[in-house]
N, C-alpha and C positions, 0 to 999 in steps of 0.2 A: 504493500500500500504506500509505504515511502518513497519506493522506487517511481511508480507510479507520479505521485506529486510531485517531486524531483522533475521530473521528467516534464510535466506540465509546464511547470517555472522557469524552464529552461526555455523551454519553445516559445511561450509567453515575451521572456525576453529577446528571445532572437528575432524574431517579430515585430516588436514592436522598435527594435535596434533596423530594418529593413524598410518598414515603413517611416520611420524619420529619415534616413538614405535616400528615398524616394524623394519624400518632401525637399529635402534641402536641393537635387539635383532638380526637381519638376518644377518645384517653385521658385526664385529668385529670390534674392532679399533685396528690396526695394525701398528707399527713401523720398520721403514728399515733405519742401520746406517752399511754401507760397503765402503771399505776400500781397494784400488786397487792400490799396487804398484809394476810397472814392468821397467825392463831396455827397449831404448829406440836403436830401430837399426840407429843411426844418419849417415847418415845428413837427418832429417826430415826438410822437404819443405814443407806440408800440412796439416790443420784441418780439416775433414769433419764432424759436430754434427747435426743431423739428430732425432728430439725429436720428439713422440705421443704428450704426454702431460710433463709439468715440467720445470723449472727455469733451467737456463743455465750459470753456471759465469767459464769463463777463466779468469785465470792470471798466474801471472809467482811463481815457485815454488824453493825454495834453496837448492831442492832435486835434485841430478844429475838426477833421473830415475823419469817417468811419475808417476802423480797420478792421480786416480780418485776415487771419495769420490759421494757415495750417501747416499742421506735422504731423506727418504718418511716416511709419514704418514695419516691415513685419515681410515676411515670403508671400510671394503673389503670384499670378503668373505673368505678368508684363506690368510696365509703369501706369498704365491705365488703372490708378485703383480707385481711385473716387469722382466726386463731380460734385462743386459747390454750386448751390444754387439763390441765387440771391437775388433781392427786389423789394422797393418801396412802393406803397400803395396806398394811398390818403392818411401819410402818417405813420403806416405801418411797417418796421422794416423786417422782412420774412428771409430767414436762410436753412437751409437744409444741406447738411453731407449726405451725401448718398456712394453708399457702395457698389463701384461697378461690378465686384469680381464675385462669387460667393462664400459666406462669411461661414467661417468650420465649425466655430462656436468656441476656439481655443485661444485666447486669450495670449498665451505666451507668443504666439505666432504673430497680434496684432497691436498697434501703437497709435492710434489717431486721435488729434486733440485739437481741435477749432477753440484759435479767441476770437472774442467780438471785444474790440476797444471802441468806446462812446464818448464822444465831447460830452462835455458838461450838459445834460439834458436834465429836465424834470419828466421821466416817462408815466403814463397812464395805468400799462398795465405790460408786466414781462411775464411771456409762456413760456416756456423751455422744457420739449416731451424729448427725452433719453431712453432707447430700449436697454443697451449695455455698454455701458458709460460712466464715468462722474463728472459731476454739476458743481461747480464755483462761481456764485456770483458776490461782488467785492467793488465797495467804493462808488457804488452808484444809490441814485434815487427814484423809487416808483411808488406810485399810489397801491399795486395790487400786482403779486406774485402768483402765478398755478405753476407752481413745479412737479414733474412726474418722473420717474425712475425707474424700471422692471427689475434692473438689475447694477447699481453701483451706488457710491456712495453721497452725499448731498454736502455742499459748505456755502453757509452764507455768512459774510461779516462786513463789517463797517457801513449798513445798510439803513436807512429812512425810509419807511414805507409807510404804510394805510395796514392793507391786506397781506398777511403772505400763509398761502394755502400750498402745504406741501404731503405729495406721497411719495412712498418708495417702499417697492416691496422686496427687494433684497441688498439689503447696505445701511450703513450708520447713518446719520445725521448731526450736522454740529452748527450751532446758530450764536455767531459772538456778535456781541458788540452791535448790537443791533436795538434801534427802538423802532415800534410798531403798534396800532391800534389792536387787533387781532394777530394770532396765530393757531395756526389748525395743522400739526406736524400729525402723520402718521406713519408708521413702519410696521411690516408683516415680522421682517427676520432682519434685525439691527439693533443695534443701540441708537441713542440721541441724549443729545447733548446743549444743554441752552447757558450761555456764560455770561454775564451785563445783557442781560435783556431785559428790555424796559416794557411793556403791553398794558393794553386794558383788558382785555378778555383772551386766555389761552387754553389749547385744549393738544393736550401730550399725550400719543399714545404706541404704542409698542404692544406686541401678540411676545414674542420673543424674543429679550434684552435688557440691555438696563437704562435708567433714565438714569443723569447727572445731570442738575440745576443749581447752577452756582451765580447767587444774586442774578436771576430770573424772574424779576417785581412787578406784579401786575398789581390790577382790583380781584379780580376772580383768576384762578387758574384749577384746571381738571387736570391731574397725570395720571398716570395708570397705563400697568404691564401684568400681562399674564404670568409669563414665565422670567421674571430677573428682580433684581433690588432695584432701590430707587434712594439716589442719595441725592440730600437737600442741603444747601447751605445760603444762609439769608443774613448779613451781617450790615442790613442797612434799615432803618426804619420806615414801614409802610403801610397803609391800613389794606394791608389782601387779606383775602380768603382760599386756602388751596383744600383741595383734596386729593389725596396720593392713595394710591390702590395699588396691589400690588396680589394676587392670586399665590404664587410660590416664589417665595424670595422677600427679603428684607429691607426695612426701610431705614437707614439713617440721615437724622434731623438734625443740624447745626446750626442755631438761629439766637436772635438777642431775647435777652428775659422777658422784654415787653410782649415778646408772641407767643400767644398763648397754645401748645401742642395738646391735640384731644389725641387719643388712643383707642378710646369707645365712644361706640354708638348711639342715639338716642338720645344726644342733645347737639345743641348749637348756641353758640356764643358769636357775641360781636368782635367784630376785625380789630386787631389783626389777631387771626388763628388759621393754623393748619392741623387739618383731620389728619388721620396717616391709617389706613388698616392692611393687614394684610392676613392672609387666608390661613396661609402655611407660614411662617416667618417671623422670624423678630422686631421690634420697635425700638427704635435706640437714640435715646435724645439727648445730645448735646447745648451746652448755653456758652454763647462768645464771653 
């Protein structure tokens, strides 16, 4: 029976040693460094970035006119591997990579990363749908974010917003330095992460991971994870209200004296207080 497995392992390997042979000989390794600058019909009000596959970072640029900067790399079968596509339309400026060649779903093999650089605008509303990808947006201002994800991870910081409504259903989240009227994060299979964030109404949630909120100060916030911890630290004065839920896994509270930590159920106290319960789990509250 050893022999046997032995033997499987072996061919296993030799295999998959013939098929990367293949690949490196079939496919080419190919590099893409392009360089897109055009003037800007202003007043632009909208972002629409719409990715196959590829990393996505906006920020703000000290160039009056749009850039956009791609870089790929990875084995292909000729230079032809992508195609930007881009265009303004009453304000809205629309871009899409699109992959020419077929995508194997192997990540090692691929490298593609579009930035969009922005003059100094005040935008309406920025879209940015990623199927497998990560998302950076930095140093810019919008009224209202829908960021989408299937599969990477999410970062937003140095940001002014209204709205920012984010999913991702496989990959972390991290939200610094950021003030906002609302936020609406949600993740299937990641953690999230909220640092100096300033809100009126937020709503955290996580199936699978853990929440860290470190002075994350709103009026109202909702967090809550099924499966992970949830650590809190709140080392500023504010009149919120949160409540932390957590099904298996633990919550630790670090907060000043003045806010009041409930642990149970079946009352309610005026702000500033944070509820904390958890199904399966510990509750552990620290005072600054």
């Amino acid at each position: 029976m050893k022999r046997i497995v032995l033997v499987i392992l072996i061919t296993s390997i030799v295999v998959l040693g013939i098929i990367t042979a293949l690949m490196i000989h079939v496919f080419g390794y190919v590099t893409v460094n392009k360089n897109y600058v055009m003037p800007l019909k202003l007043p632009l009000h909208n972002i629409m970035i719409n990715n196959d596959v590829g990393n996505v970072v906006i920020t703000q640029s000290q160039n009056p006119k749009l850039i956009i900067h791609i870089m790929a790399e990875g084995f292909f079968l000729s230079g032809n591997i992508c195609t930007l596509l881009y265009g303004e339309v009453n304000g809205t400026l629309l871009v899409t990579l699109r992959l020419n060649q077929p995508y194997l779903g192997l990540n090692t093999f691929y490298n593609f990363t579009i930035y969009v650089g922005l003059p100094t605008v005040m935008l309406n509303n920025v879209n940015v749908t990623v199927d497998n990808g990560n998302i950076k947006i930095e140093n810019i201002n919008f009224k209202n974010a829908d960021i989408t994800v299937n599969n990477g991870n999410v970062e937003i910081e140095n940001i002014n917003s209204t709205n920012i409504y984010l999913n991702d259903i496989n990959g972390n989240v991290r939200l610094i330095n950021t003030n906002t009227s609302v936020i609406k994060l949600n993740s299937v299979n990641g953690n999230i992460k909220a640092e100096d964030v300033y809100f009126f109404h937020g709503l955290i949630k996580t199936l699978n991971g853990n929440l860290e909120l470190k002075n994350a100060i709103g009026n109202y916030l909702k967090a809550s994870t099924t499966n992970g911890n949830i650590f809190v630290i709140v080392n500023k004065y504010f009149n919120l209200t949160y409540y932390l839920t957590t099904r298996n896994g633990d919550i630790e509270i670090t907060a000043l004296p003045s806010i009041r930590i409930v642990t149970y159920s079946g009352v309610t106290y005026p702000p500033p207080v944070i509820y904390a319960n958890t199904t399966n789990g510990n509750v552990d509250v620290n005072t600054i």
